[in-house]
N, CA and C atoms as a LAMMPS dump frame, in Angstrom:
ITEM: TIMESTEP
0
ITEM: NUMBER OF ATOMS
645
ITEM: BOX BOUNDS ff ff ff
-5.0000000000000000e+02 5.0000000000000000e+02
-5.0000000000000000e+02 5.0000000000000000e+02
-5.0000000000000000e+02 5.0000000000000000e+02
ITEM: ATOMS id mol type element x y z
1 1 1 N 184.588 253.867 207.263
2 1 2 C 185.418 254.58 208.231
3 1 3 C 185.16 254.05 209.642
4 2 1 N 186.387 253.838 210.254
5 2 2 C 186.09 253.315 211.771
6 2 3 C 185.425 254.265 212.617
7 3 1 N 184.643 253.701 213.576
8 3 2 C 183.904 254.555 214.522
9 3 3 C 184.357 254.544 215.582
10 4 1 N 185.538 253.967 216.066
11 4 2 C 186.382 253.766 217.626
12 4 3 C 187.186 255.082 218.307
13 5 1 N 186.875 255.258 219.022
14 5 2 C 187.066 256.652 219.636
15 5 3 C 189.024 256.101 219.75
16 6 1 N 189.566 257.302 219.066
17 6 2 C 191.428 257.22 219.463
18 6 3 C 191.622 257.819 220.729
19 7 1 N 192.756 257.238 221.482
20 7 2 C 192.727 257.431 222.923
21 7 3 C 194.546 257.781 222.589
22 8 1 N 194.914 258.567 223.062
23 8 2 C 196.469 258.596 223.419
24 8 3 C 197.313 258.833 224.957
25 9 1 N 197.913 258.113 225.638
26 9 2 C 198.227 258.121 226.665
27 9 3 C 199.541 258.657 227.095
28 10 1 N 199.373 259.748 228.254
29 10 2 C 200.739 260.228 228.408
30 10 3 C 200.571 259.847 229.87
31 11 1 N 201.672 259.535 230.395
32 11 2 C 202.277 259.165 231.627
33 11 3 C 203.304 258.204 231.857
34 12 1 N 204.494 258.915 232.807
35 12 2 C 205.374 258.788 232.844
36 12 3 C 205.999 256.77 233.501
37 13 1 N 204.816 256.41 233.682
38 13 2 C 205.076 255.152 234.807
39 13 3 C 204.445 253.974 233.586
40 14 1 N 205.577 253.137 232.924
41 14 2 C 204.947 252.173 232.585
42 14 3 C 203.744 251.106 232.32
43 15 1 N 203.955 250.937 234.069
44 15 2 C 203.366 249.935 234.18
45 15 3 C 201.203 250.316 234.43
46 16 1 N 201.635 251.761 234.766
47 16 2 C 200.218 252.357 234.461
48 16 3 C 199.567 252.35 233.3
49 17 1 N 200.839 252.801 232.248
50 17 2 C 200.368 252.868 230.877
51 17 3 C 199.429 251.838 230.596
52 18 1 N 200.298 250.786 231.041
53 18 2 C 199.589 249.72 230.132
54 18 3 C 198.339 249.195 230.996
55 19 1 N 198.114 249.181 232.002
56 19 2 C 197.379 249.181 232.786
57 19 3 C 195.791 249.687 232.45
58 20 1 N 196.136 250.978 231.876
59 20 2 C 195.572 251.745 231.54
60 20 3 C 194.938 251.345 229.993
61 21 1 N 196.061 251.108 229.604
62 21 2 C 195.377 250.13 227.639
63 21 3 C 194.449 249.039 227.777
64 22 1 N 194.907 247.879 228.725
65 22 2 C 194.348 247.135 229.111
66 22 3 C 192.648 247.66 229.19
67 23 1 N 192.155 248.517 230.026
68 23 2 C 191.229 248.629 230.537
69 23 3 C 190.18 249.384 229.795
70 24 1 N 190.982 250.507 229.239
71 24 2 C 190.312 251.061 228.303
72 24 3 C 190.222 250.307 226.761
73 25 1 N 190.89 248.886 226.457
74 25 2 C 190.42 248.511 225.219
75 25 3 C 189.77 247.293 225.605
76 26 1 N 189.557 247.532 226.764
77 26 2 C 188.166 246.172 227.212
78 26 3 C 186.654 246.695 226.537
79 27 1 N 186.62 248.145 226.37
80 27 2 C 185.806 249.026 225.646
81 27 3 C 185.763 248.372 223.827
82 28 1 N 184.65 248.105 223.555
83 28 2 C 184.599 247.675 222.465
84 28 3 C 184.818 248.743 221.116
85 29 1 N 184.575 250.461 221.52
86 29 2 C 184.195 251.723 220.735
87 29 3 C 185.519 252.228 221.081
88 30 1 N 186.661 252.144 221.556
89 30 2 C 187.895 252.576 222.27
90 30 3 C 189.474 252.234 221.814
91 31 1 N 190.211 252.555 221.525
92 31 2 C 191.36 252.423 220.894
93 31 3 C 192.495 253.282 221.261
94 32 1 N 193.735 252.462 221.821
95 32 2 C 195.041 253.361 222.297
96 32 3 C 195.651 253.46 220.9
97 33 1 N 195.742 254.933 220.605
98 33 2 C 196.451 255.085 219.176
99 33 3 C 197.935 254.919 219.563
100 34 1 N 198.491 255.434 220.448
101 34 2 C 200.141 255.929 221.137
102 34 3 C 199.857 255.582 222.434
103 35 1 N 201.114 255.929 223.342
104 35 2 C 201.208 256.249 224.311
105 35 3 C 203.119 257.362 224.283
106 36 1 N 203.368 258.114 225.333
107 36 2 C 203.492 258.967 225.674
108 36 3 C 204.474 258.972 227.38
109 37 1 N 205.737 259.084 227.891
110 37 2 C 206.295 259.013 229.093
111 37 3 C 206.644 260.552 229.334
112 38 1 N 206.486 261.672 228.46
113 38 2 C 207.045 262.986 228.948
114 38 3 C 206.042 263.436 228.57
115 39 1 N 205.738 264.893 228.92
116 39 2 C 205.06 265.789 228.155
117 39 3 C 205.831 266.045 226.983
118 40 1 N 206.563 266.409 226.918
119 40 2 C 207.33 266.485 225.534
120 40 3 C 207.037 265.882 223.654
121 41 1 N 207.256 264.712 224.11
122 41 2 C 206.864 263.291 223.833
123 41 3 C 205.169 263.386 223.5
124 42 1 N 204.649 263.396 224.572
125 42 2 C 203.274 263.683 224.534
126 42 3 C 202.582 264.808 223.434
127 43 1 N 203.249 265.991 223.651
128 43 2 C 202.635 267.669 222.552
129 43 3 C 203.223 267.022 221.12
130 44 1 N 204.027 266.211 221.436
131 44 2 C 204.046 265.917 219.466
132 44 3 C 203.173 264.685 219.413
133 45 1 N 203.1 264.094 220.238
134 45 2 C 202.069 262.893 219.616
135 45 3 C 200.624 262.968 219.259
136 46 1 N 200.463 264.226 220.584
137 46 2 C 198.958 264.656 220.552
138 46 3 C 198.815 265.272 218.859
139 47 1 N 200.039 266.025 218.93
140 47 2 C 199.749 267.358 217.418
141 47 3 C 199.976 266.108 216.306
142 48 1 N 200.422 265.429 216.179
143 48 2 C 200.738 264.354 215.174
144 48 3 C 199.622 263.067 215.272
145 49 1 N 199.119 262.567 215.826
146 49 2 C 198.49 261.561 215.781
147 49 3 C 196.639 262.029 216.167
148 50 1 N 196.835 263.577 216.211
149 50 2 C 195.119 263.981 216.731
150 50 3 C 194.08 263.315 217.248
151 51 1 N 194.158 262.492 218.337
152 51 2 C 193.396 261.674 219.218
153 51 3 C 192.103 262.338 219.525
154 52 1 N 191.227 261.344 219.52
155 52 2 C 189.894 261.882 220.279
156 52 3 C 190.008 262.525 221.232
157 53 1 N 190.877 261.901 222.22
158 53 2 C 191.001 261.777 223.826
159 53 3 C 192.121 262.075 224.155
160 54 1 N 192.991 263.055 224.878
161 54 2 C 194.375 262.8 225.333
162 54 3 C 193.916 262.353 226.839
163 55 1 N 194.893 261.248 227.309
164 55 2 C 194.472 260.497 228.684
165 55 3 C 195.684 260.613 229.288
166 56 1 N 195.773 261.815 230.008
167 56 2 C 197.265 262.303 231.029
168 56 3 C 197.538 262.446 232.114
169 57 1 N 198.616 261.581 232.704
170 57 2 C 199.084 262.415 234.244
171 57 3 C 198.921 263.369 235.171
172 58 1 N 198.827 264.089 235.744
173 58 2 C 199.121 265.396 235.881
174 58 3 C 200.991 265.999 236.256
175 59 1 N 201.323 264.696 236.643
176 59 2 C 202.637 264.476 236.977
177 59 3 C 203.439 264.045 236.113
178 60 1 N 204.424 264.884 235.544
179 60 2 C 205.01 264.297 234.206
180 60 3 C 206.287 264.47 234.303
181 61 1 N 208.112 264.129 234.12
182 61 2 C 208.845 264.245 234.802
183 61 3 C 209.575 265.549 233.969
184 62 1 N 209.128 265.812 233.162
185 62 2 C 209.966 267.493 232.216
186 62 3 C 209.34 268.47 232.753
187 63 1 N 207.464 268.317 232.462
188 63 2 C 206.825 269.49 233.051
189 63 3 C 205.297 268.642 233.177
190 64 1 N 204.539 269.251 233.535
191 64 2 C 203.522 268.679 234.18
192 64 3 C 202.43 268.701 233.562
193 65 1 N 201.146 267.985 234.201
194 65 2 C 200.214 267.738 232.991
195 65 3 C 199.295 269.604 232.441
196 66 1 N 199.925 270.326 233.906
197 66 2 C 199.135 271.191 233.152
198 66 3 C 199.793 272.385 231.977
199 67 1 N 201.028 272.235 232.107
200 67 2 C 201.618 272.88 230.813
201 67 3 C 201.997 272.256 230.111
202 68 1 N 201.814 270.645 229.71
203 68 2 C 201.765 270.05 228.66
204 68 3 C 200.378 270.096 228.141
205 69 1 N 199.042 270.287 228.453
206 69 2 C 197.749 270.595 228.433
207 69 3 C 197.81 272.127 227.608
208 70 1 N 198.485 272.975 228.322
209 70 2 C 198.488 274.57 227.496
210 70 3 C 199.115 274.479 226.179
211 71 1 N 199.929 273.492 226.135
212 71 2 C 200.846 273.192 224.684
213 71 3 C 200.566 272.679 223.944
214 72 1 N 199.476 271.643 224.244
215 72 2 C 199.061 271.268 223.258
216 72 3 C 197.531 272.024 222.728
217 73 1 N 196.76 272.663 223.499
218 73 2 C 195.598 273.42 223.263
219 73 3 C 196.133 274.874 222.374
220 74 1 N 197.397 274.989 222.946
221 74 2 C 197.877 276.309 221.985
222 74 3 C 197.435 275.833 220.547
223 75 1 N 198.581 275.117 220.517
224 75 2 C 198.552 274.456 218.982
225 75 3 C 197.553 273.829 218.496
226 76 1 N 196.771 273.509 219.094
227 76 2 C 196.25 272.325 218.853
228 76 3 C 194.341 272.927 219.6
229 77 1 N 193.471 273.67 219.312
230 77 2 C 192.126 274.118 220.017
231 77 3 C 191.334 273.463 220.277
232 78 1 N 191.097 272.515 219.228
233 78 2 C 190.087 271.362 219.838
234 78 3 C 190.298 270.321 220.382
235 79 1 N 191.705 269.914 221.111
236 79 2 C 191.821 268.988 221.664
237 79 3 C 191.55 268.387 222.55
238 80 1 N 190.874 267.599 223.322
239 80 2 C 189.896 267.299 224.083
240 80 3 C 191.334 266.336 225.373
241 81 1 N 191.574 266.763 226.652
242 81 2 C 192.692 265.977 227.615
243 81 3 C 191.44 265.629 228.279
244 82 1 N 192.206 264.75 229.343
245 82 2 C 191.268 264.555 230.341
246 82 3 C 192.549 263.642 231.366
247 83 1 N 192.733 264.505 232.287
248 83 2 C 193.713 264.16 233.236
249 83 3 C 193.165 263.46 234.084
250 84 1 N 194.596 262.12 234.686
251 84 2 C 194.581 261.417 236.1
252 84 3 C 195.092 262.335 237.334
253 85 1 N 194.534 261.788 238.23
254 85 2 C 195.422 262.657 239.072
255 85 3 C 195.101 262.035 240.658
256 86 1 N 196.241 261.946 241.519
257 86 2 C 195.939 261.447 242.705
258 86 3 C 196.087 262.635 243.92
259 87 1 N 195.878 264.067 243.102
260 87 2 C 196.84 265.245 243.902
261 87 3 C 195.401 265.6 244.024
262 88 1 N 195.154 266.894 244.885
263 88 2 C 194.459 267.752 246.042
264 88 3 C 193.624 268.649 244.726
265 89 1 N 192.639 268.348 244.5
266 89 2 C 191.991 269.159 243.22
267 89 3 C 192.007 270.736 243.522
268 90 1 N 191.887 271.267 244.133
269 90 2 C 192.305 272.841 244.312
270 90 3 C 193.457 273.153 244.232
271 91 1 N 194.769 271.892 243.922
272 91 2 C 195.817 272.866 243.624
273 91 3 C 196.491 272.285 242.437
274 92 1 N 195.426 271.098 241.251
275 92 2 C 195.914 271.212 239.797
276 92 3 C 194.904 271.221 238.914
277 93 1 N 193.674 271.068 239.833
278 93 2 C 192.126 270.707 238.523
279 93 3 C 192.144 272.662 238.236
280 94 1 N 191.895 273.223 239.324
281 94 2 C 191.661 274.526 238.247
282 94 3 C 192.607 275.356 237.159
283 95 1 N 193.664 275.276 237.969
284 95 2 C 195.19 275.476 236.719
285 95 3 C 194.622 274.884 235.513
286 96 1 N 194.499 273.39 235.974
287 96 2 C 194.207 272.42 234.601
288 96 3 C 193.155 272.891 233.637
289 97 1 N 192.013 273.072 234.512
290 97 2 C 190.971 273.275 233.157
291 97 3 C 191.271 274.87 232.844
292 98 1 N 191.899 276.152 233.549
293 98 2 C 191.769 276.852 232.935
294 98 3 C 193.33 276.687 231.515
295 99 1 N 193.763 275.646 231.582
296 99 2 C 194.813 275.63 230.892
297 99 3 C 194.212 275.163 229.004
298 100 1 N 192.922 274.705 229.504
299 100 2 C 191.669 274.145 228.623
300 100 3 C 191.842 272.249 228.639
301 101 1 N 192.171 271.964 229.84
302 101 2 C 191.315 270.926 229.63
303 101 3 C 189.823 270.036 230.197
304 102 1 N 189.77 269.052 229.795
305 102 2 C 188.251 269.033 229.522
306 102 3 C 187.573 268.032 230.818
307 103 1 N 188.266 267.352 231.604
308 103 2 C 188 266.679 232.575
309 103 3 C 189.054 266.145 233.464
310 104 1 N 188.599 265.683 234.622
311 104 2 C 189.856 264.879 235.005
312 104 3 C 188.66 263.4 236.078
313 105 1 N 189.611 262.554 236.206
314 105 2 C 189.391 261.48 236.903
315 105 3 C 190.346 261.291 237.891
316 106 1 N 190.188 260.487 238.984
317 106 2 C 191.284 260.046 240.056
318 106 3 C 191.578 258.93 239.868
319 107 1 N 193.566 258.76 240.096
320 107 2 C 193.452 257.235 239.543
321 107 3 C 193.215 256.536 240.067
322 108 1 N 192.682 256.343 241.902
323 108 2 C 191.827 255.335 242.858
324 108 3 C 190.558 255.061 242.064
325 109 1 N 189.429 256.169 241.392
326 109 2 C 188.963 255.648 240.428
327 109 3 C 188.484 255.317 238.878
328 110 1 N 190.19 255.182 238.473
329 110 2 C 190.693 255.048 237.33
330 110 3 C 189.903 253.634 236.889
331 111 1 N 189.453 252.791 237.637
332 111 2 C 189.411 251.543 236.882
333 111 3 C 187.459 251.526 236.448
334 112 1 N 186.903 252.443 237.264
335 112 2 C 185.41 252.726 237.315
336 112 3 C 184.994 253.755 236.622
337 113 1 N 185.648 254.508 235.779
338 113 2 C 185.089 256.27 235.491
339 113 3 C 185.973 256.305 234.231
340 114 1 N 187.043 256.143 234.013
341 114 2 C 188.447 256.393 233.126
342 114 3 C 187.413 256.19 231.914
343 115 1 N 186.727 255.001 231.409
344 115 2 C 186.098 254.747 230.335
345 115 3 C 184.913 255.526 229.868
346 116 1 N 183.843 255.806 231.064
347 116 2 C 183.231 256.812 231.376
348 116 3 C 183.455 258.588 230.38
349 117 1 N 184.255 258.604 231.039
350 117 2 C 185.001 259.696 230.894
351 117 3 C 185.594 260.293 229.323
352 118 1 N 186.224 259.082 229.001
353 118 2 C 186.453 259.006 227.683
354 118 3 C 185.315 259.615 226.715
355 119 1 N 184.183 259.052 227.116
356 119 2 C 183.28 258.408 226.055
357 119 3 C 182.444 260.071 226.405
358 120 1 N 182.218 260.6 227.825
359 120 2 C 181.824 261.955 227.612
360 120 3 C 182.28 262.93 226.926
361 121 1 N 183.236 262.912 227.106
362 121 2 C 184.482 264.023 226.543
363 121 3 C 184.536 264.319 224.984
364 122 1 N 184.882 262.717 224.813
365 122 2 C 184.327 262.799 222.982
366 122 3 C 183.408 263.094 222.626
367 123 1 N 182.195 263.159 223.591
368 123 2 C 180.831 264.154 223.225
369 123 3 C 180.683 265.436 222.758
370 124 1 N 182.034 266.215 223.689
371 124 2 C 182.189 267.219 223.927
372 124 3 C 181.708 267.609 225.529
373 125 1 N 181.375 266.626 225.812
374 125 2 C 180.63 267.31 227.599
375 125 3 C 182.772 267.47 228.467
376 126 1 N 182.128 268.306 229.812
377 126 2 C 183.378 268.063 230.843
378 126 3 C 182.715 267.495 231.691
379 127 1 N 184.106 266.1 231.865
380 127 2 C 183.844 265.368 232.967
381 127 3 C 184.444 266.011 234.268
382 128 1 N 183.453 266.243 235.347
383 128 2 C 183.907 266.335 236.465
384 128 3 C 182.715 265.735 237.315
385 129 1 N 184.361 265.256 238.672
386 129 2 C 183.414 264.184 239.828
387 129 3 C 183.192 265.456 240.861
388 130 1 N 182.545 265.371 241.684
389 130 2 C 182.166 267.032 242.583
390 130 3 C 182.701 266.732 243.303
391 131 1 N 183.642 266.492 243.556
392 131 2 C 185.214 267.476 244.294
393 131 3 C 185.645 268.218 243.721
394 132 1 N 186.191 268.006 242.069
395 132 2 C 186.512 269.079 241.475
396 132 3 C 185.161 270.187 240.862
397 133 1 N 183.948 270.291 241.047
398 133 2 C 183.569 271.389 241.046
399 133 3 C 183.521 272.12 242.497
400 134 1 N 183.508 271.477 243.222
401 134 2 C 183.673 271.747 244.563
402 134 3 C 184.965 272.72 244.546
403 135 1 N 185.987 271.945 244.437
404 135 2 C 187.398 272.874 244.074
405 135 3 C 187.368 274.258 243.185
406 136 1 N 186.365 274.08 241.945
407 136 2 C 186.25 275.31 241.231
408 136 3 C 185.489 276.499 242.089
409 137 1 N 183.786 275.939 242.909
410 137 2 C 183.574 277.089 243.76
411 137 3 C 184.026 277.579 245.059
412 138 1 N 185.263 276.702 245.24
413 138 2 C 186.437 277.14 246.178
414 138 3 C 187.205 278.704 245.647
415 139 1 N 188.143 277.571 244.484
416 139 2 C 188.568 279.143 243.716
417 139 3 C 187.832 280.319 243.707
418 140 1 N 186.672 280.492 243.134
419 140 2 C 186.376 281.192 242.485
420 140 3 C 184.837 282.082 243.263
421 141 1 N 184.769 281.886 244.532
422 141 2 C 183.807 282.333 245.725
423 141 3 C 184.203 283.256 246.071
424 142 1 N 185.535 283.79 245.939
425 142 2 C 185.672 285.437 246.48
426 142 3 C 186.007 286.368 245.264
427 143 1 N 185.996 285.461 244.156
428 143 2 C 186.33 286.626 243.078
429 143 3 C 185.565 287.227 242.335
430 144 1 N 185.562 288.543 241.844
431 144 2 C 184.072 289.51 241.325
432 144 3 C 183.951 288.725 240.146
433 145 1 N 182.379 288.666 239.941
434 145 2 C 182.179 287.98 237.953
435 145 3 C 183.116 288.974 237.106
436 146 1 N 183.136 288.092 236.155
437 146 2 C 184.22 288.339 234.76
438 146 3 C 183.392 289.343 234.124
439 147 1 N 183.894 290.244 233.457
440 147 2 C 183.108 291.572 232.536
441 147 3 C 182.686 290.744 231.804
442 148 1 N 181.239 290.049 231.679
443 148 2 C 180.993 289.042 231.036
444 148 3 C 179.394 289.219 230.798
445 149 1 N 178.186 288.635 229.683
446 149 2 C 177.222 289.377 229.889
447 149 3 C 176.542 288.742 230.856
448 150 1 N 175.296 289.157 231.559
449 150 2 C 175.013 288.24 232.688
450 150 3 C 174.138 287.174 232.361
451 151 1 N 173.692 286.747 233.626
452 151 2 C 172.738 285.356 232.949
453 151 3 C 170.98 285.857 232.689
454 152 1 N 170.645 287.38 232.773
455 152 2 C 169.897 287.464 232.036
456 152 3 C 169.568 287.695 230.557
457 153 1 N 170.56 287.669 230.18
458 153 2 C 170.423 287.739 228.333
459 153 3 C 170.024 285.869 228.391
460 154 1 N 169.979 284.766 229.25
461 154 2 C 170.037 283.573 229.304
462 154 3 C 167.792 283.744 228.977
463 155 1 N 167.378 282.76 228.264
464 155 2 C 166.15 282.029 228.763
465 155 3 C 165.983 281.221 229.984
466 156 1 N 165.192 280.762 229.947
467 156 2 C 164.714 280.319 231.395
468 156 3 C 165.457 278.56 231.351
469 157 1 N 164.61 278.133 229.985
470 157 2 C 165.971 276.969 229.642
471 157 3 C 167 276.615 229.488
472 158 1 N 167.697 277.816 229.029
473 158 2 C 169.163 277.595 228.448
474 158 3 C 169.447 277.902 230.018
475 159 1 N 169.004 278.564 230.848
476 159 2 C 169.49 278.816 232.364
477 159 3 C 169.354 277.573 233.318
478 160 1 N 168.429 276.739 232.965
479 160 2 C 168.349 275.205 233.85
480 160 3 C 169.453 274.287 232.927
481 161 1 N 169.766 274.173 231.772
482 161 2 C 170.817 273.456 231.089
483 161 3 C 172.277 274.282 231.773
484 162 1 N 172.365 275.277 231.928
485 162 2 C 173.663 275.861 232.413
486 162 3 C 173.504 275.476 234.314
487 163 1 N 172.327 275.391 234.693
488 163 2 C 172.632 275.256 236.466
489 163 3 C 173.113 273.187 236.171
490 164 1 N 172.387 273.04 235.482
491 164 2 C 172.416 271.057 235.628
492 164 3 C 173.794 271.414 235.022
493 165 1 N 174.337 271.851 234.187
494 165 2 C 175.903 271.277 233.16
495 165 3 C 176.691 271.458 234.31
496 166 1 N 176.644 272.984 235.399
497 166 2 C 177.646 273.231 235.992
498 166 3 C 177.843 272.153 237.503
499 167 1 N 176.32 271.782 237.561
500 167 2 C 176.343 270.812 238.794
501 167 3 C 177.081 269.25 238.491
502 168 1 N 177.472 269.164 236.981
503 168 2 C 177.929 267.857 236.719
504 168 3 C 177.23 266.765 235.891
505 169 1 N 175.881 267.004 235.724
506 169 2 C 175.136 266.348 234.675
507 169 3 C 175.813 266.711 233.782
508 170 1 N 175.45 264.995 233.05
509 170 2 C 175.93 265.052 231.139
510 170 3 C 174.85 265.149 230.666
511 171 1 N 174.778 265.613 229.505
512 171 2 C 173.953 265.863 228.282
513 171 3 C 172.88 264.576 228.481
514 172 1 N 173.005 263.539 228.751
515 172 2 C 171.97 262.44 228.659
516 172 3 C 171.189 262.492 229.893
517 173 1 N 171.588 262.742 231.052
518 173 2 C 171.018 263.531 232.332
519 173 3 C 170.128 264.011 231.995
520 174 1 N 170.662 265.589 231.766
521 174 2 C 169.992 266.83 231.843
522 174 3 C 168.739 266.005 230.549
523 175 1 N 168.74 265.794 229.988
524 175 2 C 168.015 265.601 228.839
525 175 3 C 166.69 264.554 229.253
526 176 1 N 167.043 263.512 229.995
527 176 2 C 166.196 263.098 230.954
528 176 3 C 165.426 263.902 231.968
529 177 1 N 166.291 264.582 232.634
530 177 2 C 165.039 265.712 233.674
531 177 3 C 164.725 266.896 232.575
532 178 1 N 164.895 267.352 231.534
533 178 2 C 163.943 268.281 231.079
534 178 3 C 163.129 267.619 230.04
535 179 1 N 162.885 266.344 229.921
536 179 2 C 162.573 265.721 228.633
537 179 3 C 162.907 266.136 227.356
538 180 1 N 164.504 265.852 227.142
539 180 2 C 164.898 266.979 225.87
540 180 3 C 165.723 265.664 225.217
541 181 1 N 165.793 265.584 223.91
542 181 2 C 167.152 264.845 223.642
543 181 3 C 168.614 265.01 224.032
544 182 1 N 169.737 264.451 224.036
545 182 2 C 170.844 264.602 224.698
546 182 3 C 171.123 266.222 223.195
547 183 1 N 171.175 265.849 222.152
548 183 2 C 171.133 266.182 221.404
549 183 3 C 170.773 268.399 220.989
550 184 1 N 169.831 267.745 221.715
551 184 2 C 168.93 269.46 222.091
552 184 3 C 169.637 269.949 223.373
553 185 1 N 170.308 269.4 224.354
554 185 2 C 171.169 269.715 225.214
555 185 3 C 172.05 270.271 224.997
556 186 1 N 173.034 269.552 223.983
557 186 2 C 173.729 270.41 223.307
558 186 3 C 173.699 271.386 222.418
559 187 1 N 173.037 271.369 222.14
560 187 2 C 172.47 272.538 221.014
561 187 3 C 172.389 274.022 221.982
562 188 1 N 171.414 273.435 223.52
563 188 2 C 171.116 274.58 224.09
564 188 3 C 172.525 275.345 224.917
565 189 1 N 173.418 273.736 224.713
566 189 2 C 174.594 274.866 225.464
567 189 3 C 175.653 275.519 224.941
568 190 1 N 175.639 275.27 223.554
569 190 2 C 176.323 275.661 222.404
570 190 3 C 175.833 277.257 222.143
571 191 1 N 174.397 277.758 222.19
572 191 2 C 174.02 278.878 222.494
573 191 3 C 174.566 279.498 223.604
574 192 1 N 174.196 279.074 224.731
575 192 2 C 174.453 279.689 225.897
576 192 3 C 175.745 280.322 225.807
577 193 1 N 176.986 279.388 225.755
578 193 2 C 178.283 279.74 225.866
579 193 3 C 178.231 280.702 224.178
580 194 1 N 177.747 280.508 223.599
581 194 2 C 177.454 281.759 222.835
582 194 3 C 177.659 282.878 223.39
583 195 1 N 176.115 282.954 223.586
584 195 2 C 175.533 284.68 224.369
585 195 3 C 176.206 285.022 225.507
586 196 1 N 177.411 283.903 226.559
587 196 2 C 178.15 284.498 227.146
588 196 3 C 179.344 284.66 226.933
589 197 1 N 180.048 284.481 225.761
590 197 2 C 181.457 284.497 225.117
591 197 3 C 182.088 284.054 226.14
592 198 1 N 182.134 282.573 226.218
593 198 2 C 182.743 281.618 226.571
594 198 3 C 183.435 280.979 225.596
595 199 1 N 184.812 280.433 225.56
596 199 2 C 185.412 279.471 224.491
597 199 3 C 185.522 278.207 225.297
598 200 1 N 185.509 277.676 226.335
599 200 2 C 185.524 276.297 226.888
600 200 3 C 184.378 275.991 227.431
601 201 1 N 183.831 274.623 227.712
602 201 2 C 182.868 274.227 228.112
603 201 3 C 182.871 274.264 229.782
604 202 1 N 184.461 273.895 230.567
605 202 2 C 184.418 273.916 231.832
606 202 3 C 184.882 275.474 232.137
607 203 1 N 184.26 276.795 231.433
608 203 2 C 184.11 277.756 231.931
609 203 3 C 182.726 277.847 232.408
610 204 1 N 181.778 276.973 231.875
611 204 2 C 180.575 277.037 232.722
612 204 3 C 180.432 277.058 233.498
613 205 1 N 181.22 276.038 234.248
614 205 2 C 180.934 275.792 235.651
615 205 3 C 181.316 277.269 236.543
616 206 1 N 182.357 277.37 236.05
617 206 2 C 183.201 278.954 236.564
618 206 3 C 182.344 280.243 236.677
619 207 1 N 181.333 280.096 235.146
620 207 2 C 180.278 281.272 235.237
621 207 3 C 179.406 281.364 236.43
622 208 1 N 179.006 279.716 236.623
623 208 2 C 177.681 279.645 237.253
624 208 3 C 177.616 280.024 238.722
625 209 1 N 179.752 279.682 238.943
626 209 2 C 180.195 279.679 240.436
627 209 3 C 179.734 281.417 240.279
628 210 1 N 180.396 282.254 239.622
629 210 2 C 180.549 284.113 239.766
630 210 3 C 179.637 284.289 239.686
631 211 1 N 178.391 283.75 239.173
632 211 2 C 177.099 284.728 239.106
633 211 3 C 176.096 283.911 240.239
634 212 1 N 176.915 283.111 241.311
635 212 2 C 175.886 282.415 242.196
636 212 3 C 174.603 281.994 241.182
637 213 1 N 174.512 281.036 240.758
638 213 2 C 173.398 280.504 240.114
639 213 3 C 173.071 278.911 240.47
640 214 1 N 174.897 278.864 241.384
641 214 2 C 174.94 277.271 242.163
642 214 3 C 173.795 277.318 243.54
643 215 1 N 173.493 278.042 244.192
644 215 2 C 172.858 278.598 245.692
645 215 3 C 173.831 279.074 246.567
């Protein structure tokens, strides 16, 4: 069985697309299954061709990347997006991830991170560059925590894996400063979002913003 991570690409501009294939199959573990010019187009390819990775616009010319993102997560729960975007992260990254997706990149640095990104995501980690968590404790600094349990039902560990996940460390990070495997990282945050009935991973960050656990 192949081990190459499937990549499917939605966006509306050609010459990006391919741009975009190009770069990401310079990746030896990486593979464009499809590509994708509408959202439309896109929610059946995603639901039909089940990609590792959906790699999307945010700008799409029917509807946009973030309700093509809700359409396909409806249908579709474990699908892992990870949007481009050259727009103002406080007014499509949080829509976006609360729409459930899993990262985004900018396409200024689309040609440095895009691969990056990929390769987290299929981990299961969320990629974000800190602007967009920056943007999330924008949102989310005047609003009361969620009826949610707090972060003392947390250990003292699973509480330093939730401050490093929400600051932007990946699993191989964090796993380096606590001397843990990437492995046991996940494990510990697979609990966590447990004991706080969380269903997405970039609600972490969201928790950590409401219960000030960022400073």
């Amino acid at each position: 069985m192949s081990s190459l991570l499937r990549v499917l690409l939605i966006d509306d501009h050609t010459v990006m697309r391919s741009g975009l294939r190009l770069l990401i199959e310079q990746a030896p573990d990486i593979v464009v299954v499809g590509e994708a010019a509408t959202g439309h187009d896109g929610v059946e390819q995603a639901l039909t061709l089940r990609p590792d990775v959906i790699v999307m616009d945010i700008t799409l010319p029917d509807f946009d990347g973030v309700e093509c993102t809700r359409r396909i997560r409806t249908a579709w729960p474990e699908a892992r997006v990870l949007a481009l975007t050259m727009h103002a992260e406080n007014v499509y990254l949080v829509p976006f991830l609360e729409a459930g997706g899993t990262g985004y990149v900018r396409k200024s640095a689309a040609d440095r991170e895009v691969v990056a990104a990929i390769r987290a995501i299929a981990r299961g980690e969320t990629y974000l560059q800190s602007e967009g968590i920056q943007a999330i404790v924008d949102e989310h600094r005047l609003k009361p925590a969620a009826d949610q349990p707090g972060p003392e039902v947390l250990s003292e560990r699973e509480r330093q894996v939730l401050e490093l996940t929400a600051r932007g460390f990946t699993s191989r990070e964090i796993g380096e400063q606590l001397a843990l495997s990437p492995r046991t990282i996940e494990t510990y945050r697979e609990r966590i979002m447990e004991k706080l009935k969380l269903d997405h991973r970039s609600q972490l960050v969201e928790y950590a913003v409401q219960h000030h656990l960022l400073g």
